[in-house]
C-alpha positions in Angstrom: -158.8 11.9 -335.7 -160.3 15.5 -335.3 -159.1 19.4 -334.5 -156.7 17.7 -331.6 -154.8 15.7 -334.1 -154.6 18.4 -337.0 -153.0 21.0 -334.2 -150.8 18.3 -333.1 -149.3 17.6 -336.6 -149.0 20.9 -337.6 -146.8 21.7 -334.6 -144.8 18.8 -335.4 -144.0 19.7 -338.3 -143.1 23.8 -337.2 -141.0 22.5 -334.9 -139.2 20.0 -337.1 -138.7 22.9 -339.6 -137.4 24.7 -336.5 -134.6 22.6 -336.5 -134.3 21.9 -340.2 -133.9 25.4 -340.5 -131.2 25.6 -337.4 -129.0 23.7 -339.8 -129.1 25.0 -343.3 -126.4 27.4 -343.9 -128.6 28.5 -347.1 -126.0 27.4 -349.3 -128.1 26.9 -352.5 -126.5 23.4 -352.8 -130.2 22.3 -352.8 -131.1 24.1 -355.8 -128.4 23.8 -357.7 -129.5 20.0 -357.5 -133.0 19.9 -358.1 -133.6 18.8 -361.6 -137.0 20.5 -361.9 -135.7 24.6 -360.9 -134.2 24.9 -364.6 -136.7 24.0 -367.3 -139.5 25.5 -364.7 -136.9 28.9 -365.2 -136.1 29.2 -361.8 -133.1 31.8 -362.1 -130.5 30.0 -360.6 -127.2 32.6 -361.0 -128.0 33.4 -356.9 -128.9 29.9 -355.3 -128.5 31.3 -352.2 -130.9 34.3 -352.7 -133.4 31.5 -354.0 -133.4 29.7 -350.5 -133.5 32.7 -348.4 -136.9 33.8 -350.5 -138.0 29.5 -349.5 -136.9 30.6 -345.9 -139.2 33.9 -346.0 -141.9 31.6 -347.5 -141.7 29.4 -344.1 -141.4 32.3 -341.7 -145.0 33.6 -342.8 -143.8 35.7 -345.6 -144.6 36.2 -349.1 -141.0 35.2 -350.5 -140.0 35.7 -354.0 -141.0 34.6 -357.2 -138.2 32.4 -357.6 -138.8 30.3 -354.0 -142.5 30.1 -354.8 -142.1 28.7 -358.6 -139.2 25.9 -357.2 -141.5 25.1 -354.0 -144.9 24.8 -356.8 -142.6 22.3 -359.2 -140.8 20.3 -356.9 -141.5 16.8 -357.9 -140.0 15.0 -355.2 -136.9 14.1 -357.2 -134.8 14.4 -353.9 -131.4 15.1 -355.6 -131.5 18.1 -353.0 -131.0 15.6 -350.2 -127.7 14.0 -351.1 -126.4 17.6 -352.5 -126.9 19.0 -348.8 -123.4 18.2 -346.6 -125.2 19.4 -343.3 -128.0 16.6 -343.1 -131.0 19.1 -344.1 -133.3 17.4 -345.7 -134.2 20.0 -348.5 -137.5 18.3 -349.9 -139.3 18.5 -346.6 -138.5 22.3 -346.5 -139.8 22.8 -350.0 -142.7 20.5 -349.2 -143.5 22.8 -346.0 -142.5 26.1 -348.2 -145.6 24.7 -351.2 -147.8 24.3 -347.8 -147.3 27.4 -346.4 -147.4 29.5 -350.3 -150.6 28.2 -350.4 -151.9 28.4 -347.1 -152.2 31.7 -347.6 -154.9 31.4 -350.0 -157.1 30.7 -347.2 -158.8 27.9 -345.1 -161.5 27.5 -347.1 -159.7 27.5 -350.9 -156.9 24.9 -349.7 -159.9 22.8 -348.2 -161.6 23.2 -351.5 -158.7 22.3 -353.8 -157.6 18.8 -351.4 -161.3 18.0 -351.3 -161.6 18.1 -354.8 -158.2 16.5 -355.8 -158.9 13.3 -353.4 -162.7 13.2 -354.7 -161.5 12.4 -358.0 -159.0 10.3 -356.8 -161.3 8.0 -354.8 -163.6 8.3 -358.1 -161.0 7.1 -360.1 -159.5 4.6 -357.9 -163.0 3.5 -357.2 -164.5 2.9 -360.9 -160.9 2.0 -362.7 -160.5 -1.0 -360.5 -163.9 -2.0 -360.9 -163.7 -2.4 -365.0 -160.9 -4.3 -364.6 -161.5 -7.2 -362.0 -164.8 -8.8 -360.3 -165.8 -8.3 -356.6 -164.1 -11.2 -355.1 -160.5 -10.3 -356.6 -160.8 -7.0 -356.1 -161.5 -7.8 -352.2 -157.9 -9.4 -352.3 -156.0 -6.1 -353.2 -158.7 -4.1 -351.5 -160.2 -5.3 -348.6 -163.2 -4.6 -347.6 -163.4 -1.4 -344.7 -163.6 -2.3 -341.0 -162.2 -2.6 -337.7 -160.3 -6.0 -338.5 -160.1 -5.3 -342.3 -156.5 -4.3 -341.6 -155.9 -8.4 -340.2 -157.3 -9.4 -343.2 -157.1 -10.0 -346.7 -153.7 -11.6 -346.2 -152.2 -15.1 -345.9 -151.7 -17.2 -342.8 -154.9 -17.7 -341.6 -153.2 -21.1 -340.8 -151.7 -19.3 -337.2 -155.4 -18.1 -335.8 -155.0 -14.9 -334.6 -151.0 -14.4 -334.9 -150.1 -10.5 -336.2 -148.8 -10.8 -339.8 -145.0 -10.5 -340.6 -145.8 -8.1 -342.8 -148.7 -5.5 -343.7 -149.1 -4.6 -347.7 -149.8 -1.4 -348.0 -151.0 -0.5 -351.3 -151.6 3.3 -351.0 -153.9 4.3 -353.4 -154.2 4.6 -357.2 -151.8 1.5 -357.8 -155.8 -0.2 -357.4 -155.8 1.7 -361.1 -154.0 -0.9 -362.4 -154.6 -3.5 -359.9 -152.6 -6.9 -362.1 -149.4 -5.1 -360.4 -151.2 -5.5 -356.7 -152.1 -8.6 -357.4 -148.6 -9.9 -358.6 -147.1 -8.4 -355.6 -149.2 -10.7 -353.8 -148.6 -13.8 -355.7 -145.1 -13.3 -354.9 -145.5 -12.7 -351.1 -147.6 -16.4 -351.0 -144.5 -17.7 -353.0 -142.3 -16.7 -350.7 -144.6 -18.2 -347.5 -145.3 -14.6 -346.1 -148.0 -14.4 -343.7 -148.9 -10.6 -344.8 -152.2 -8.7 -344.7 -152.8 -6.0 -346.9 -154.2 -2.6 -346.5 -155.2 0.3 -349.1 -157.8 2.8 -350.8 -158.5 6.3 -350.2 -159.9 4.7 -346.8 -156.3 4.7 -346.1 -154.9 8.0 -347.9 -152.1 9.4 -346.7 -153.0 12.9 -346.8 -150.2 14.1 -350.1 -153.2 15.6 -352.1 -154.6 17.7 -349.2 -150.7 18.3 -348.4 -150.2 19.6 -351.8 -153.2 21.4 -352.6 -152.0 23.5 -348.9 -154.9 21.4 -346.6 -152.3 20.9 -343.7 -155.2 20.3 -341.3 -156.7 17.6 -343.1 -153.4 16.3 -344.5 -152.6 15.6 -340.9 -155.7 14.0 -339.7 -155.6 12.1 -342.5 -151.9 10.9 -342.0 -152.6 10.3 -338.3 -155.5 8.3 -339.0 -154.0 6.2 -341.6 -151.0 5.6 -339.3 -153.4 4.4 -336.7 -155.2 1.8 -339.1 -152.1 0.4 -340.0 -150.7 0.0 -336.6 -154.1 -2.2 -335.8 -152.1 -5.0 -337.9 -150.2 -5.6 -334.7 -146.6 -5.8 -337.2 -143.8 -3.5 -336.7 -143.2 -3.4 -340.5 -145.2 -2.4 -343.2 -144.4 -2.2 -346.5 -145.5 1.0 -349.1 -145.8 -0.2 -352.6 -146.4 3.8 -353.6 -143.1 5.9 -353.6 -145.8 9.3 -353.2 -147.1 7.4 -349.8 -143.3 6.2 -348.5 -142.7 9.8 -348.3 -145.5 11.3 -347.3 -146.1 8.8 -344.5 -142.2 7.9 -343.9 -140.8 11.2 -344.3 -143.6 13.9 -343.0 -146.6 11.7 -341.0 -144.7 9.2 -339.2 -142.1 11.5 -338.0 -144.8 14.2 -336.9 -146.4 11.0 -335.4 -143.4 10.5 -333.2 -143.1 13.8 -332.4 -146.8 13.7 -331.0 -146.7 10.3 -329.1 -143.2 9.5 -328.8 -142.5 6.3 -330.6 -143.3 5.4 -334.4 -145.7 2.2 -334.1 -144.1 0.6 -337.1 -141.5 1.4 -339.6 -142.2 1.6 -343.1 -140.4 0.3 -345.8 -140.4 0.2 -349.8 -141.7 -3.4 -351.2 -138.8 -4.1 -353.4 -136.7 -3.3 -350.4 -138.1 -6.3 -348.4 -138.3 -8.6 -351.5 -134.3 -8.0 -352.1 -133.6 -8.6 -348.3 -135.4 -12.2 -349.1 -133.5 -12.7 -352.8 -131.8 -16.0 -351.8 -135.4 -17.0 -350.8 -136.8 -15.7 -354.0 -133.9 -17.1 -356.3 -135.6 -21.0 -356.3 -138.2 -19.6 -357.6 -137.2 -17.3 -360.6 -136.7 -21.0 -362.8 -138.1 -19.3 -366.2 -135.8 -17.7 -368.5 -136.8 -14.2 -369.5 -134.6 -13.3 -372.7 -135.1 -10.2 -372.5 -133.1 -6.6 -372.7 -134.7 -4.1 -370.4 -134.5 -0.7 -369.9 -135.7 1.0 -366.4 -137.8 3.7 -365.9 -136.0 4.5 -363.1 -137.3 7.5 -360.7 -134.6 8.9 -358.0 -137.2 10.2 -355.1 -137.0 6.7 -352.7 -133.2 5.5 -354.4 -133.2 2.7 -352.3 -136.2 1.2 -354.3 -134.0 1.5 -357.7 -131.1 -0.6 -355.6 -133.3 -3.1 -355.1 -135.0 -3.6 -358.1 -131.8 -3.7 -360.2 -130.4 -6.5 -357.8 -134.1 -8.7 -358.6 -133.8 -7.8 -361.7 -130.4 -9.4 -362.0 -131.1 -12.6 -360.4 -133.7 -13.3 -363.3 -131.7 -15.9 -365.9 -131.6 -14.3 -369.3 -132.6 -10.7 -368.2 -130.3 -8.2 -369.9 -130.3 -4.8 -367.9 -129.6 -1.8 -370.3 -129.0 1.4 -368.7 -129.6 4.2 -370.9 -127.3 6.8 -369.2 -130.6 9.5 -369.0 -131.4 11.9 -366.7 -133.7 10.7 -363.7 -136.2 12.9 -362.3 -139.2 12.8 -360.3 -141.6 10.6 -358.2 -143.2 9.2 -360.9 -144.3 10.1 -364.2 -147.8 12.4 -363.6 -145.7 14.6 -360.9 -143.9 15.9 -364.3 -147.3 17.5 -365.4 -146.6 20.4 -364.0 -144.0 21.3 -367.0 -145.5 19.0 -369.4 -142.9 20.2 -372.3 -140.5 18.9 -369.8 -142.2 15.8 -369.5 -142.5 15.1 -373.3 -139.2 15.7 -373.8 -137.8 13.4 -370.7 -140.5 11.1 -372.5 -139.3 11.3 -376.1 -135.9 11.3 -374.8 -136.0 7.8 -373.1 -138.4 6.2 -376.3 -135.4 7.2 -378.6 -132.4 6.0 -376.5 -134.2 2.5 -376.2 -134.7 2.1 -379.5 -131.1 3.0 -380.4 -130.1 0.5 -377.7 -132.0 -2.1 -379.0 -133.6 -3.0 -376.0 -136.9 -5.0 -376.0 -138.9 -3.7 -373.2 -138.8 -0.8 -371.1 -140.3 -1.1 -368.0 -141.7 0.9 -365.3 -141.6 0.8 -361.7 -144.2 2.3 -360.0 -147.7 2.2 -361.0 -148.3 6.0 -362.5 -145.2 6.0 -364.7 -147.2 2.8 -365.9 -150.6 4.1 -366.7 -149.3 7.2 -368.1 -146.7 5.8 -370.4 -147.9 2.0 -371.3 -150.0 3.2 -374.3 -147.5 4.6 -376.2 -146.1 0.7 -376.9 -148.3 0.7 -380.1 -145.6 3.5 -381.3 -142.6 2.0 -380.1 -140.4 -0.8 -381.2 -140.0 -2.2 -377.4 -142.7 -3.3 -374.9 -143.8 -1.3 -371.8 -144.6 -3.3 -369.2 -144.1 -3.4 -365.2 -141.2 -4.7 -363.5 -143.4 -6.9 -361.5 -144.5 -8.7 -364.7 -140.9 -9.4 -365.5 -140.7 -10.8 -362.4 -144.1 -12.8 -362.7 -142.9 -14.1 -366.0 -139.7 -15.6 -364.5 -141.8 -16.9 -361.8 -144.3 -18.4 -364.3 -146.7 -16.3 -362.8 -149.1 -14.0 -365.6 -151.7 -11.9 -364.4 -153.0 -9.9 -367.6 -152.8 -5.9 -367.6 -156.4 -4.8 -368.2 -155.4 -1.2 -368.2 -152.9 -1.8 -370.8 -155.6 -3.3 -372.6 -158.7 -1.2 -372.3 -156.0 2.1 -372.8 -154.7 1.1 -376.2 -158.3 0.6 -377.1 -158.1 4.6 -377.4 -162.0 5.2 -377.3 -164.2 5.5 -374.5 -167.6 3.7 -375.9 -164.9 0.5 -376.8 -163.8 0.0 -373.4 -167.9 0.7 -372.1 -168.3 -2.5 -374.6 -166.0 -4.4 -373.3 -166.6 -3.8 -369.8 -170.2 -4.1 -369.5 -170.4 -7.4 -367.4 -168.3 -5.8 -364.9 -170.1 -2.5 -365.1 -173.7 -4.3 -364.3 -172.3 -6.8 -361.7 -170.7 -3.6 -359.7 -174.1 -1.4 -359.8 -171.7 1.5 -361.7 -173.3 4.3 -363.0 -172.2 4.4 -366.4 -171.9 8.3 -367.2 -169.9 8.3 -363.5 -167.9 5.4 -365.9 -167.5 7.9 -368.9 -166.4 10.7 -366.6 -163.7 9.1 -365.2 -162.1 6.9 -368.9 -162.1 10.7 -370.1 -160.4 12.1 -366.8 -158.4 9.4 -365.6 -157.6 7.1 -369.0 -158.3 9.2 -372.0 -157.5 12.5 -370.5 -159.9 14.2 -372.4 -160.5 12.3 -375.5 -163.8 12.3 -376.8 -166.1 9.0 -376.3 -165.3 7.6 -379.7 -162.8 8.4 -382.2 -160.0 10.4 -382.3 -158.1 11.8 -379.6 -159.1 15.7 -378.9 -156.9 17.5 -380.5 -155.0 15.2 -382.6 
């Protein structure tokens, strides 16, 4: 995908704000929703004047201090969408306001800053995995690059050549803590799925070149990764990562259309596809998990939360505890651009759990995971992923390494401990050390204490 298909999404997109724009009536509904405008200090006494300064910002124009700080904290949450009563979607205007604020940086910078952002990424994604499973299990949740690799790594070999029912698509960083991959896969061989499965920065979907204002590359990316999927030869393909359901469901694919004419498969959320198939799945869920769980529940893709609660519920002796808290964001390293925000969402949830006496809180999605599942050493619950709840009552344990090597809380212990991985993967082991303090220790030193306290 070159120039050609960069210029194509781009005018996709113009024209679909075109029409977006056709139909807001600039009400301010949109902002009076989004959970992020007040503790970023968005005034919000003039909604109105707040989206006509977002509107300037996607005419060309420098807008207002206001429109640039919402469109710079918007975390996906997507409370704008069902606030708006004339069918705008609000979170693709703010997406394409961020884009076009910092497009005017320049070519080069935004190019710079996407670059960067998916380099470490890929690093991460890369070296993470690697500590935490060998070559030949890694190739299940990862397979190996190529022009069939998109048929394999799946299940049904048994029907030859025959497309999948399914394609897996893993986005990403979920490879960081690659046990939920894998039990994602465990359930789809339960359930007699012929799938294949997809994934890696090989197959980004362009939201860090997006965000960082990279439209050009954001959109060859998208197309590109659109186009590997589709070799699967299935009409469905499922997103495991909430960040890649909307940057592919909601901005590629529909640019996509708007560039060929037809979508080439429809994406949908995993937990989506595993509630349609619950009376399948019930047969299976034959372990009692007494249990009291609280969610970590994220509103951007709601139709995720739907379905997890309704799995959830079909576990025998699973106790669902909602803690009546707010809900905000994608997932929980989106909330780092306010990060008193995001430790007081944080500290806010530990507490109400505890006073409900719950015994696990669990995430969702994969960076809500790696970012909170440490803190169980100072909590009186565990923190563990829905899909391990589901395991469990499948009878089904895969181990979480991260979880492990995290709550070590020193670089040179987890070096230790993953040094037979380290050696049978070739990895450079100050590349290693650069990314436990990026990516897992956030900038705790190699030993000891964490910087700063």
């Amino acid at each position: 995908m070159g120039e050609t298909a960069a210029t194509s999404f781009l005018d996709a997109l113009q024209e679909r704000v075109r029409d977006s724009l056709d139909a807001c009536t600039g009400c301010g509904k949109c902002v009076e929703a989004c959970p992020m405008a007040g503790p970023a200090g968005v005034d919000r006494s003039d909604p109105p004047a707040v989206v006509a300064g977002l509107l300037d910002l996607l005419a060309g124009g420098a807008g207002t201090a206001d429109a640039r700080r919402w469109a710079e904290v918007c975390t996906n949450s997507g409370r704008c969408i069902e606030a708006c009563d004339y069918g705008v979607n609000p979170r693709f205007l703010v997406n394409m306001a961020r884009l076009a604020a910092k497009a005017q940086r320049g070519e080069a910078e935004t190019r710079r800053a996407g670059a960067a952002a998916f380099n470490a990424m890929s690093r991460g994604v890369r070296t993470l995995s690697r500590l935490q499973l060998p070559p030949e299990l890694l190739a299940r949740v990862n397979p190996p690059r190529g022009p069939e690799s998109e048929k394999g790594g799946g299940k049904g070999g048994e029907d030859g050549d025959a497309p999948p029912e399914i394609l897996f698509y893993t986005g990403c960083n979920v490879l960081k803590t690659p046990h939920i991959a894998l039990l994602c896969l465990d359930l789809l061989d339960r359930l007699g799925v012929r799938y294949a499965v997809a994934g890696g920065p090989s197959h980004c979907c362009g939201i860090l070149q997006f965000k960082a204002g990279d439209g050009k590359t954001a959109g060859r990316l998208g197309y590109g990764t659109i186009d590997k999927l589709a070799r699967a030869g299935t009409t469905r393909v499922l997103s495991w990562c909430p960040s890649c359901q909307i940057q592919i469901g909601e901005v590629a694919l529909p640019a996509y259309a708007r560039s060929f004419g037809a979508r080439p498969f429809d994406l949908d959320p995993f937990f989506v596809y595993v509630a349609e198939r619950l009376d399948a799945l019930r047969p299976h869920l034959v372990h009692r998990v007494e249990k009291r769980v609280a969610l970590k529940e994220r509103p951007a893709v709601p139709q995720t939360m739907v379905a997890v609660k309704a799995i959830l519920a079909a576990i025998p002796g699973l106790e669902l505890v909602d803690l009546g808290l707010p809900r905000v964001s994608t997932q929980e390293n989106h909330l780092a651009v306010l990060p008193d925000f995001q430790q007081a969402l944080r500290e806010q949830q530990f507490a109400a759990a505890a006073a409900a006496g719950v015994t696990t809180l669990a995430t969702v999605y994969h960076a809500c995971h790696r970012e909170l599942c440490h803190y169980e050493k100072d909590v009186t619950f565990e923190i563990v992923n829905v899909m391990e709840l589901i395991g469990e009552a499948m009878g089904i344990a895969v181990p979480d390494l991260f979880k492990r090597l995290k709550m070590m809380g020193e670089i040179d212990a987890v070096l230790a401990d993953t040094a037979d991985l380290i050696a049978r993967h070739g990895l450079d082991l100050d590349a290693v050390r650069d990314v436990l303090a990026a990516d897992m220790f956030a900038g705790r030193p190699a030993g000891g204490a964490p910087a700063g306290g």
